[in-house]
N, CA, C and O atoms as a Tinker XYZ file with bonds, in Angstrom:
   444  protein
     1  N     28.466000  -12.651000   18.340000    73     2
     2  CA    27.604000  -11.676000   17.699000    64     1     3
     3  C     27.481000  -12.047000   16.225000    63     2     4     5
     4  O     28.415000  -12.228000   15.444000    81     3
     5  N     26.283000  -12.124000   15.992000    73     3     6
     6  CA    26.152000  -12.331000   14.401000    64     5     7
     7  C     26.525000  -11.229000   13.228000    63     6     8     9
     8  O     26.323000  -10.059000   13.553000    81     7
     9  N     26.905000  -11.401000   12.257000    73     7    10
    10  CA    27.182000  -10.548000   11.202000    64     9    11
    11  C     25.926000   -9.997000   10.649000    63    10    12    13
    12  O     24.952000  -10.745000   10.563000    81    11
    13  N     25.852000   -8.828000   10.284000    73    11    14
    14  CA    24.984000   -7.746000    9.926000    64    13    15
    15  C     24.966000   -7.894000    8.509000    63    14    16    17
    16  O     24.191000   -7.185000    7.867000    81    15
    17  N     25.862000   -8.883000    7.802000    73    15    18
    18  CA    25.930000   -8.556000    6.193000    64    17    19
    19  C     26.390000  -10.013000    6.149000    63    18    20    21
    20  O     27.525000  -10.452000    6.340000    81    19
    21  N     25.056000  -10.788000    5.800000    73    19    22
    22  CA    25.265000  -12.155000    5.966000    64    21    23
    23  C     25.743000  -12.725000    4.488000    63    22    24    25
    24  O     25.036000  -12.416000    3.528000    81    23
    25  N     26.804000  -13.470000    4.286000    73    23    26
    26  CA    27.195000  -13.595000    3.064000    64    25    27
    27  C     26.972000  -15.540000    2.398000    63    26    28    29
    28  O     26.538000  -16.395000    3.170000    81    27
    29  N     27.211000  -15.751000    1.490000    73    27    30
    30  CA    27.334000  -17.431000    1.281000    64    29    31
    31  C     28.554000  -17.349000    1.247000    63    30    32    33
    32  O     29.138000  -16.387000    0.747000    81    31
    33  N     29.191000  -18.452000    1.831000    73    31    34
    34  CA    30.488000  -19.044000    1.888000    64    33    35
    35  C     31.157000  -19.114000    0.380000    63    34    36    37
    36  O     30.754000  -19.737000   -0.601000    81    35
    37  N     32.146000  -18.389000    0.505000    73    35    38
    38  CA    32.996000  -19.071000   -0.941000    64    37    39
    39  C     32.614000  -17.759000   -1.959000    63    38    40    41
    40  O     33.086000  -18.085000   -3.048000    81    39
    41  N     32.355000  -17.220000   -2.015000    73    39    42
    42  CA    31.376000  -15.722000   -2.475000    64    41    43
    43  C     31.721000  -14.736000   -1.824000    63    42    44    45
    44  O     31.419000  -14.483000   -0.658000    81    43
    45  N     32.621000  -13.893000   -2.816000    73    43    46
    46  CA    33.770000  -12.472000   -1.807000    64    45    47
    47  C     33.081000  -11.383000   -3.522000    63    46    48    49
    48  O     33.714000  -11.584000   -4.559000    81    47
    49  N     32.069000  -10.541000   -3.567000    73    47    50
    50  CA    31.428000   -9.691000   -4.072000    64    49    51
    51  C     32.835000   -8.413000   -3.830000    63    50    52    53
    52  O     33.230000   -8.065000   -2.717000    81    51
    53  N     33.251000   -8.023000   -4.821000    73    51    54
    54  CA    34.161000   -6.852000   -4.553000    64    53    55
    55  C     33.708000   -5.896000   -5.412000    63    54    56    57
    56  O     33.172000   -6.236000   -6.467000    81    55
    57  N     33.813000   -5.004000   -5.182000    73    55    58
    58  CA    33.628000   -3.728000   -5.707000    64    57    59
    59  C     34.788000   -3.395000   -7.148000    63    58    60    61
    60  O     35.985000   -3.135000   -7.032000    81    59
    61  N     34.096000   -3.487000   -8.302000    73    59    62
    62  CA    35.168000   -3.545000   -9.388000    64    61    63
    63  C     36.205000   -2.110000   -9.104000    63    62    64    65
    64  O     35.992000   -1.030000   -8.551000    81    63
    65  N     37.320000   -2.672000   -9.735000    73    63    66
    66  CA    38.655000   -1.452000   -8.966000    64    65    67
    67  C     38.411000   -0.609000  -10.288000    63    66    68    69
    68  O     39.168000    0.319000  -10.001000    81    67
    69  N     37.850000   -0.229000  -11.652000    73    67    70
    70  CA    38.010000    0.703000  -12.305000    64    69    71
    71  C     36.710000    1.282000  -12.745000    63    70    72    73
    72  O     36.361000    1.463000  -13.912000    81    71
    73  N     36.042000    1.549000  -11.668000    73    71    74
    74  CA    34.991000    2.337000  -11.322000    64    73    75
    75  C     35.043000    3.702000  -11.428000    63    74    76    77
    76  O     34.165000    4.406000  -11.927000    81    75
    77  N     36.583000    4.248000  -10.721000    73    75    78
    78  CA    36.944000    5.379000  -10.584000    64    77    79
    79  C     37.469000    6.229000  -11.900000    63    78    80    81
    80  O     37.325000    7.440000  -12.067000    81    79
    81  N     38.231000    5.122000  -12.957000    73    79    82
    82  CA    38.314000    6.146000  -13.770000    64    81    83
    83  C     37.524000    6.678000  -14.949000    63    82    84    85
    84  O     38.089000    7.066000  -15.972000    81    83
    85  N     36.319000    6.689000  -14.804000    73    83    86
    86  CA    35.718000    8.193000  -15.531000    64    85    87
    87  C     36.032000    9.214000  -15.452000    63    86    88    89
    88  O     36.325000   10.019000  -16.336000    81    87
    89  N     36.006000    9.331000  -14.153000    73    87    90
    90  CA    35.593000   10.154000  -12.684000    64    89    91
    91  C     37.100000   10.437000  -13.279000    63    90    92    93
    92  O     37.150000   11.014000  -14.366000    81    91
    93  N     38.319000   10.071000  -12.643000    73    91    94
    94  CA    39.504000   11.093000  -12.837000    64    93    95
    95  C     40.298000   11.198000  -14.281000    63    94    96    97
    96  O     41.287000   11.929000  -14.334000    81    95
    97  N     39.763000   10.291000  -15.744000    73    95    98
    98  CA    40.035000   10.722000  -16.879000    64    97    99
    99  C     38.958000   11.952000  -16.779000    63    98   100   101
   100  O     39.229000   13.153000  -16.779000    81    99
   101  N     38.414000   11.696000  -16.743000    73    99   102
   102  CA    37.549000   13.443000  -16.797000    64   101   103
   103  C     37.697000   14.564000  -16.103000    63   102   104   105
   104  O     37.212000   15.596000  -16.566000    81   103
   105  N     38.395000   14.588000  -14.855000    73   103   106
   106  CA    38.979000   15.587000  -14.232000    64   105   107
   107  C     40.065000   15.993000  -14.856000    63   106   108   109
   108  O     40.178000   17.219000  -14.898000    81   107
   109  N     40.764000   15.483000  -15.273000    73   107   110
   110  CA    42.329000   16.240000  -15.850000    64   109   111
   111  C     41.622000   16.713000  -17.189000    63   110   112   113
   112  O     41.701000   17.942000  -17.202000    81   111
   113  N     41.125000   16.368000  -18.045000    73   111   114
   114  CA    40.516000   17.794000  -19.109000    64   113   115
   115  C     40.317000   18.780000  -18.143000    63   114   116   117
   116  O     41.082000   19.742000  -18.072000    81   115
   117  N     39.193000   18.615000  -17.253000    73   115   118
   118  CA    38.377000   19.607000  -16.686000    64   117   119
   119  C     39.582000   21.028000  -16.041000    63   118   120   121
   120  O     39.528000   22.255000  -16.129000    81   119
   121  N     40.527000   20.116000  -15.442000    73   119   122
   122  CA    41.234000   21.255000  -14.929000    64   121   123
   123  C     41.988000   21.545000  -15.899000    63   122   124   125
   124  O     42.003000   22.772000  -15.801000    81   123
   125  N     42.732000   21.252000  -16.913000    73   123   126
   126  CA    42.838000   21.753000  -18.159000    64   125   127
   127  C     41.931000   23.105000  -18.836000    63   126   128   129
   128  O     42.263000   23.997000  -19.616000    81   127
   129  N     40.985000   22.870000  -18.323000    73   127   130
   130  CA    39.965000   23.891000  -19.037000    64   129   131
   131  C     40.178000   24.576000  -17.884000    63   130   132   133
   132  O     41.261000   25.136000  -18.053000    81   131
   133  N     39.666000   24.908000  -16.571000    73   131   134
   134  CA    39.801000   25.707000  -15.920000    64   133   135
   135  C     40.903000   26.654000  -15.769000    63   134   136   137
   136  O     40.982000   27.870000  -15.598000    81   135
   137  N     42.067000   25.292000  -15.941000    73   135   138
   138  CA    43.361000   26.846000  -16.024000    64   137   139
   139  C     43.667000   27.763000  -17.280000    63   138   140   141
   140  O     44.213000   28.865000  -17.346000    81   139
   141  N     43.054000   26.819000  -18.394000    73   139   142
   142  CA    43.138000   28.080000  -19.739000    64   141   143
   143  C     41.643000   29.191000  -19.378000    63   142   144   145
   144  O     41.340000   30.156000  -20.079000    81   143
   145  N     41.007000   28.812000  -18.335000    73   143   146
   146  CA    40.212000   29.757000  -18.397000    64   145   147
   147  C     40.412000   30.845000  -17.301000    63   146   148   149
   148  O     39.519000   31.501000  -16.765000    81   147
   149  N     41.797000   30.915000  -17.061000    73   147   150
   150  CA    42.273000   31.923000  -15.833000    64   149   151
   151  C     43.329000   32.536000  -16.341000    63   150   152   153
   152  O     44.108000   33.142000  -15.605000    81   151
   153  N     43.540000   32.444000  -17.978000    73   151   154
   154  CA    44.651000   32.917000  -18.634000    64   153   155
   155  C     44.010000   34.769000  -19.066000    63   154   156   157
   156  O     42.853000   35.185000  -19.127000    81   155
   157  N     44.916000   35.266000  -19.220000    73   155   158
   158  CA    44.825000   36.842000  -19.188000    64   157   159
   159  C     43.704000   37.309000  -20.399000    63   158   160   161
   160  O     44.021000   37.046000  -21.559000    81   159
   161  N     42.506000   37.940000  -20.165000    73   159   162
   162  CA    41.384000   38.171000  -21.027000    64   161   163
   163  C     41.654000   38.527000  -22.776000    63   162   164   165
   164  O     40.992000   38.239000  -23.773000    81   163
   165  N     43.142000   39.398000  -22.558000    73   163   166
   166  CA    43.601000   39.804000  -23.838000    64   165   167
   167  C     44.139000   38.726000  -24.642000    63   166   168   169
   168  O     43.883000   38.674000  -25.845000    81   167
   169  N     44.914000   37.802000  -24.029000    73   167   170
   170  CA    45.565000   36.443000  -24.237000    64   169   171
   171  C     44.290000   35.810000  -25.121000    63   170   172   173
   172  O     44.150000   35.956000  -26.336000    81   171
   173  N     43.568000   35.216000  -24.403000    73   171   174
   174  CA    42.003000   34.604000  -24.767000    64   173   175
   175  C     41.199000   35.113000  -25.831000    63   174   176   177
   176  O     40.519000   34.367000  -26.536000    81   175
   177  N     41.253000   36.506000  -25.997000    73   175   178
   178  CA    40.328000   36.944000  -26.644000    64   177   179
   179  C     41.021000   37.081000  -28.093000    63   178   180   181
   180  O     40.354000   36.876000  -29.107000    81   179
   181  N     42.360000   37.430000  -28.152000    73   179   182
   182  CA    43.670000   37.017000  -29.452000    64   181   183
   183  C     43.231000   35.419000  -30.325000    63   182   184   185
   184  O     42.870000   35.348000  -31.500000    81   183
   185  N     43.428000   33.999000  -29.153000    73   183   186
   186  CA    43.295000   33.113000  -29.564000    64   185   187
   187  C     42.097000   32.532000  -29.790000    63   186   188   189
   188  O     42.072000   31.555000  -30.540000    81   187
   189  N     41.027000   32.956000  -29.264000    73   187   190
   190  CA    39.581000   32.364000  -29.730000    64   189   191
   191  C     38.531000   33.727000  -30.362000    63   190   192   193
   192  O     37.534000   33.618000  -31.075000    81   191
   193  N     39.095000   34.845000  -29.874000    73   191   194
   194  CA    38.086000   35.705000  -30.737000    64   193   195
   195  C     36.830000   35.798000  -30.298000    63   194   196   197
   196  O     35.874000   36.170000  -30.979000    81   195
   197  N     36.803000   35.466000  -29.164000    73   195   198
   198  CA    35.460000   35.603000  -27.651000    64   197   199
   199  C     35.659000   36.459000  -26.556000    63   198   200   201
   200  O     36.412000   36.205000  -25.617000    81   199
   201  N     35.124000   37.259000  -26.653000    73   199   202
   202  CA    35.154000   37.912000  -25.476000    64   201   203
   203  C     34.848000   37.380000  -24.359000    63   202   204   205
   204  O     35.200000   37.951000  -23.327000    81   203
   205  N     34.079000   36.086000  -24.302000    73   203   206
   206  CA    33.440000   35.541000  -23.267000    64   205   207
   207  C     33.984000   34.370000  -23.164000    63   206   208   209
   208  O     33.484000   33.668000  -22.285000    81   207
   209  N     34.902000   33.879000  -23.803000    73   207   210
   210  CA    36.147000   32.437000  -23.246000    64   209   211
   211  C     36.240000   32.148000  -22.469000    63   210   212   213
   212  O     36.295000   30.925000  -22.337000    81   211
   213  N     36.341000   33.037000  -21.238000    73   211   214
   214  CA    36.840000   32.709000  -20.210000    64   213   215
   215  C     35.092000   31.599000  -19.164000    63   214   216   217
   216  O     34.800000   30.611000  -18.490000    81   215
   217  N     34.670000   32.588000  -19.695000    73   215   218
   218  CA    33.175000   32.020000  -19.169000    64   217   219
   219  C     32.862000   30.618000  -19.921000    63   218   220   221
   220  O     32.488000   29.732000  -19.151000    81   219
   221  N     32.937000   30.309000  -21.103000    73   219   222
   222  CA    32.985000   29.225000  -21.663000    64   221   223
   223  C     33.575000   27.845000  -21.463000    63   222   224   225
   224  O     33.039000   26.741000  -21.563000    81   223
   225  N     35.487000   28.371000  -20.986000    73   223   226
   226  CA    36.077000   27.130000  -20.835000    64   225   227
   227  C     35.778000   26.761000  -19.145000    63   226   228   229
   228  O     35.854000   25.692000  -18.539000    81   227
   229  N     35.473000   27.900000  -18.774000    73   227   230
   230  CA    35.027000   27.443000  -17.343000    64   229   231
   231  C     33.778000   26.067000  -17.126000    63   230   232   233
   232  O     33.794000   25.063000  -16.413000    81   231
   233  N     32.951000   26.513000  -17.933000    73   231   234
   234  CA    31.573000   25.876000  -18.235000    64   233   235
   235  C     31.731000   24.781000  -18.631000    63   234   236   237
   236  O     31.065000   23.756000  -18.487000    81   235
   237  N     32.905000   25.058000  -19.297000    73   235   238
   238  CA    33.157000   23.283000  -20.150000    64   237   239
   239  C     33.821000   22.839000  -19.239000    63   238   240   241
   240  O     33.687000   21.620000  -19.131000    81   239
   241  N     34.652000   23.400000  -18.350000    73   239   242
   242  CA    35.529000   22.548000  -17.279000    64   241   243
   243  C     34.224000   22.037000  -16.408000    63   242   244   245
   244  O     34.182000   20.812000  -16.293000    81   243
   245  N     33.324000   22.647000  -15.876000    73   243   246
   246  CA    32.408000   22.146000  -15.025000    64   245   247
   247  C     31.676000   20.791000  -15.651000    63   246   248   249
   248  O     31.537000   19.750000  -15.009000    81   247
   249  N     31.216000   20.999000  -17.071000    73   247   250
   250  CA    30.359000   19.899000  -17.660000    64   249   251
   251  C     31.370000   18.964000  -17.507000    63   250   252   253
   252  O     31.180000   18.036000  -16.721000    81   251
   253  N     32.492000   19.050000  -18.168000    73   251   254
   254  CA    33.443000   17.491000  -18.386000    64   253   255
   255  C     33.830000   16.949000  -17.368000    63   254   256   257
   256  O     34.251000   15.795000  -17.444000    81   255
   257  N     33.791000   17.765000  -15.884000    73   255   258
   258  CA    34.032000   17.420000  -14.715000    64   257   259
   259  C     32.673000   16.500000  -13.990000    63   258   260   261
   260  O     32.733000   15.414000  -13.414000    81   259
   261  N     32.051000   16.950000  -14.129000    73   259   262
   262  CA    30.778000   16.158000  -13.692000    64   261   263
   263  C     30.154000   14.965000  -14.483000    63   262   264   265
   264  O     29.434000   14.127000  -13.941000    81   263
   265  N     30.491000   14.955000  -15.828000    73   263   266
   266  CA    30.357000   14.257000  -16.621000    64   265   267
   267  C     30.724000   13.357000  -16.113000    63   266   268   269
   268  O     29.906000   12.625000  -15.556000    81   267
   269  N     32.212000   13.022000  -16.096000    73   267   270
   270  CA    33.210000   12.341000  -15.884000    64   269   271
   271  C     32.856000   11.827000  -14.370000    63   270   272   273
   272  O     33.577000   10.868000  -14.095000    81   271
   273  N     32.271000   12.053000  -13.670000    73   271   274
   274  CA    31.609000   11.723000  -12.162000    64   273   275
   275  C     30.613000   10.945000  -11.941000    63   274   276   277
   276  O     30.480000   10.121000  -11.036000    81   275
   277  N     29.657000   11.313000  -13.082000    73   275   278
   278  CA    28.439000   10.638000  -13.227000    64   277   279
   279  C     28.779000    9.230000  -14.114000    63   278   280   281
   280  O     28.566000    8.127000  -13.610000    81   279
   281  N     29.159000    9.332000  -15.064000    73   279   282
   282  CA    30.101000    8.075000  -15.791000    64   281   283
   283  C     30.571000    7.311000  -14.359000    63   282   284   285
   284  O     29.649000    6.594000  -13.970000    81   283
   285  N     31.139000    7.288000  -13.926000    73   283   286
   286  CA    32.118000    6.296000  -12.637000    64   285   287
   287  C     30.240000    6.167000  -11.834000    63   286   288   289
   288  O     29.782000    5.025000  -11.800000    81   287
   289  N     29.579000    7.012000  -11.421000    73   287   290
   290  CA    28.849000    6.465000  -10.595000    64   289   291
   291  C     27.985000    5.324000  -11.273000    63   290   292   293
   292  O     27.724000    4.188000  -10.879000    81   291
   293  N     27.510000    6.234000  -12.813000    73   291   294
   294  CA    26.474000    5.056000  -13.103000    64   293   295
   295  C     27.381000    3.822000  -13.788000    63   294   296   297
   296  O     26.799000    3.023000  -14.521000    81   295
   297  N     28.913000    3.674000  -13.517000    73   295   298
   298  CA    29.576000    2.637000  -13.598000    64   297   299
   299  C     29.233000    1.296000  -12.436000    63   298   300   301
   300  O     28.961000    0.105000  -12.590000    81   299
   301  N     29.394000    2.113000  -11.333000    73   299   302
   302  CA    29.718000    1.328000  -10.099000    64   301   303
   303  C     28.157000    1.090000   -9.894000    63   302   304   305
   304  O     27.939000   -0.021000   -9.410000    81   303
   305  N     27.245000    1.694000  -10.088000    73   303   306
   306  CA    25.454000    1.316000  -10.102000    64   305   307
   307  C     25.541000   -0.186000  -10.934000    63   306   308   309
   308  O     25.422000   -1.331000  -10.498000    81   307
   309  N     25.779000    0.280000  -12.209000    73   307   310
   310  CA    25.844000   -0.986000  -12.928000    64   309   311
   311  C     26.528000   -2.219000  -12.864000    63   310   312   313
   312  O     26.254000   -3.244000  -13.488000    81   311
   313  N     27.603000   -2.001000  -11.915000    73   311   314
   314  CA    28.376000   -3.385000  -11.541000    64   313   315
   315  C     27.875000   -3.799000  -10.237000    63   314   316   317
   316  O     28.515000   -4.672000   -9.650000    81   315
   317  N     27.047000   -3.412000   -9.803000    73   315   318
   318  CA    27.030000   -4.223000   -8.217000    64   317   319
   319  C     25.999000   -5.369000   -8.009000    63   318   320   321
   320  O     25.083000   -5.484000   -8.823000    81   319
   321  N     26.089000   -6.081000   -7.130000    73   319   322
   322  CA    25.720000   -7.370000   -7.115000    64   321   323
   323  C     24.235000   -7.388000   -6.720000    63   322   324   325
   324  O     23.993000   -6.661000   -5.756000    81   323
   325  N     23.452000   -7.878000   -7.105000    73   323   326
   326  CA    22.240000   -8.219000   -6.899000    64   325   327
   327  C     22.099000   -9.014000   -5.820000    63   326   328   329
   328  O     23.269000   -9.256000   -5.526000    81   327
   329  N     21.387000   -9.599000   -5.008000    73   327   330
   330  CA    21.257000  -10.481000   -3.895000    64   329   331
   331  C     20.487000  -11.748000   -4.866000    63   330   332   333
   332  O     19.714000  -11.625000   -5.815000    81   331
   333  N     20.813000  -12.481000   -4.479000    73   331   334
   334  CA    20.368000  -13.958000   -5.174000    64   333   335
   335  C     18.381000  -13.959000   -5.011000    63   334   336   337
   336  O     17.769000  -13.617000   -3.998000    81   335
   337  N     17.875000  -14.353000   -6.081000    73   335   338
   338  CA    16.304000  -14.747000   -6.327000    64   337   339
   339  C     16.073000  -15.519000   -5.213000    63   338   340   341
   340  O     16.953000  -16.253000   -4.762000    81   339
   341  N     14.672000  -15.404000   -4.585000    73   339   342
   342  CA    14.579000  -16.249000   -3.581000    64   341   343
   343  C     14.501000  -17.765000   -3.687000    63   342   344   345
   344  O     14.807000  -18.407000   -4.691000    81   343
   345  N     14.088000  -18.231000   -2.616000    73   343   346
   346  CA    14.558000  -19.990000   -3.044000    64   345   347
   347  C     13.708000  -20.216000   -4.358000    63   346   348   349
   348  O     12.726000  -19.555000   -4.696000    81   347
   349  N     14.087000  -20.925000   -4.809000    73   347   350
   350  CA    13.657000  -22.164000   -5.871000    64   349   351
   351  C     12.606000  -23.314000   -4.938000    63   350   352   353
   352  O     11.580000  -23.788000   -5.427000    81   351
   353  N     12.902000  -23.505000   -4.089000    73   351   354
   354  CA    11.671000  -24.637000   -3.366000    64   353   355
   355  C     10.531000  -23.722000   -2.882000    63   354   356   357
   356  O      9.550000  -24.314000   -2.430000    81   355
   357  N     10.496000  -22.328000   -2.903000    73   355   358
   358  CA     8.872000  -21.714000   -2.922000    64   357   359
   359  C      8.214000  -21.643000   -3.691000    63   358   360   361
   360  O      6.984000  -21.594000   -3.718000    81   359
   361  N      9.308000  -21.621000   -4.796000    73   359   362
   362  CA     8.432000  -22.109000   -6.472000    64   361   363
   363  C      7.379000  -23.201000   -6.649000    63   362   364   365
   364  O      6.164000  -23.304000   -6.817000    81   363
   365  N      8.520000  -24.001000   -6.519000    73   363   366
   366  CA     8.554000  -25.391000   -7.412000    64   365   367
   367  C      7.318000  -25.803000   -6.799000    63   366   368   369
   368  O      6.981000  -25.371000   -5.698000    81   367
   369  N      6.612000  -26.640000   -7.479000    73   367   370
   370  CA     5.362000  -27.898000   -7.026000    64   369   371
   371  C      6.267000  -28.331000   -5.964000    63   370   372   373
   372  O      7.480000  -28.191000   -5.808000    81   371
   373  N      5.278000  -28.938000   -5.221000    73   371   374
   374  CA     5.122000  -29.829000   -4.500000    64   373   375
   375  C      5.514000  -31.331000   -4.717000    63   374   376   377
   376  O      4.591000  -31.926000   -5.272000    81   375
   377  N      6.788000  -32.270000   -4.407000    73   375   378
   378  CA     6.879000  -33.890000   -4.801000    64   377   379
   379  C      5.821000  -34.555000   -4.374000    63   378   380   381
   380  O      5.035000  -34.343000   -3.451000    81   379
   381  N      5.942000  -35.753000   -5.516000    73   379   382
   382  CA     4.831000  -36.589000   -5.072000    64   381   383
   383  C      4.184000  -37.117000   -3.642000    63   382   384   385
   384  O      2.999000  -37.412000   -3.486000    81   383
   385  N      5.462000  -37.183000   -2.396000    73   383   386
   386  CA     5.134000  -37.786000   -1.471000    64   385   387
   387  C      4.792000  -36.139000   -0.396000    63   386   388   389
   388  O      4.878000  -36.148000    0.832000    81   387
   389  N      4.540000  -35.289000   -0.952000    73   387   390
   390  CA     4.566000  -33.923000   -0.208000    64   389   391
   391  C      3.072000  -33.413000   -0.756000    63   390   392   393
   392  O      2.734000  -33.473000   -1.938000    81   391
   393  N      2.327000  -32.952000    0.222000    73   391   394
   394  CA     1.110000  -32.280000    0.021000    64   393   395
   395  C      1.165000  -30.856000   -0.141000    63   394   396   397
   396  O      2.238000  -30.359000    0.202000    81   395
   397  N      0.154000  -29.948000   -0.641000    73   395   398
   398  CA     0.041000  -29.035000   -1.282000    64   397   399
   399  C     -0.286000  -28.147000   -0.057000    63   398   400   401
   400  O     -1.309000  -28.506000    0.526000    81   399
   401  N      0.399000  -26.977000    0.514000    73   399   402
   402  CA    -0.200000  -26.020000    1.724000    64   401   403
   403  C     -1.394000  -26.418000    1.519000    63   402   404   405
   404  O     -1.791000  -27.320000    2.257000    81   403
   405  N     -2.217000  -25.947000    0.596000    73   403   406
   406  CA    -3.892000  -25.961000    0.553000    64   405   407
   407  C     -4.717000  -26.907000    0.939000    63   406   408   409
   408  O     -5.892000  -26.839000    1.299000    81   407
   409  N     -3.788000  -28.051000    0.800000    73   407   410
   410  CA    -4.694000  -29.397000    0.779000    64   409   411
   411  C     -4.605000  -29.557000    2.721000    63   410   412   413
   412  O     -3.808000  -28.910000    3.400000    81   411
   413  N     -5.302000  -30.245000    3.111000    73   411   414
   414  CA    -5.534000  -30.401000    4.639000    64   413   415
   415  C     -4.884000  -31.741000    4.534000    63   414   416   417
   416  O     -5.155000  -32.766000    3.909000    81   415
   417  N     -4.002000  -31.413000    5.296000    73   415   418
   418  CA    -3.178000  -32.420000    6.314000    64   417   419
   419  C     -4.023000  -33.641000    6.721000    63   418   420   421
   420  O     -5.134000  -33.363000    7.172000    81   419
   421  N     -3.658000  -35.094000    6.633000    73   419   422
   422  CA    -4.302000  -36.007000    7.384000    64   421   423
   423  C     -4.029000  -35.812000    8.753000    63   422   424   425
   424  O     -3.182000  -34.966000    9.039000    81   423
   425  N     -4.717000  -36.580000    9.854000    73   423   426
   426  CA    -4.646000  -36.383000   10.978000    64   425   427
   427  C     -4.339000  -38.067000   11.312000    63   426   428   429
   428  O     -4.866000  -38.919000   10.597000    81   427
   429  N     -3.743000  -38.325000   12.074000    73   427   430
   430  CA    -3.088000  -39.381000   13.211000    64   429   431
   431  C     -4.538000  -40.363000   13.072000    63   430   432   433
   432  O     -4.773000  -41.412000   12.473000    81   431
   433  N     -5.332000  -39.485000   13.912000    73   431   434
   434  CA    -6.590000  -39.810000   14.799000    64   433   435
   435  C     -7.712000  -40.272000   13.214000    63   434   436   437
   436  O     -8.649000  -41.062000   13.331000    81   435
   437  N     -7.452000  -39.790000   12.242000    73   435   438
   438  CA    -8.702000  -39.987000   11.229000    64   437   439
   439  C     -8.049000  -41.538000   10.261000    63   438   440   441
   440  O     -8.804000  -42.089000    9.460000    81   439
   441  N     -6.877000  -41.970000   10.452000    73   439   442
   442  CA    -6.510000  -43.136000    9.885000    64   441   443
   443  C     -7.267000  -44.642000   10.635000    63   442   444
   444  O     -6.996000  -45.757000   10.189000    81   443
């Protein structure tokens, strides 16, 4: 059975291994923020002087969390491998002893 993901020999494309940490340096703020934002309203409202803290660090836990997600993805977007340009001999002219598609072929019979 042939392979479905045909590769060139000698050519092992890996997936870079620190892709992931955006993605989990940015989660540990995030839950950082989430748990000061589950701390007691009176607590919160003493140290920041917001009544609405709690709604805030939540918000910021969500942004820095996703942040931090989107960073790793458009990491791993940006590292992945392109598939090689097609040949170089569909380019190139034609060698001297090689005729041009366009041009008509001699025939056997017309020499």
């Amino acid at each position: 059975m042939a392979s479905r993901n045909p590769r060139r020999t000698g050519r092992h494309h890996r997936i870079p291994g620190q892709w992931w940490q955006p993605g989990v340096y940015g989660s540990l703020p995030a839950v950082a923020l989430w748990i000061l934002a589950r701390l007691p309203a009176g607590l919160l409202l003493s140290v920041t002087g917001m009544p609405a803290a709690s709604a805030w660090l939540n918000r910021a836990g969500d942004t820095v969390f996703v942040a931090g997600w989107v960073a790793s993805a458009v990491l791993l977007w940006l590292s992945r491998h392109r598939p090689a340009p097609a040949a170089e001999s569909a380019l190139a002219p034609p060698g001297p002893g090689e005729a041009a598609p366009s041009q008509p072929q001699p025939r056997p019979s017309d020499a």
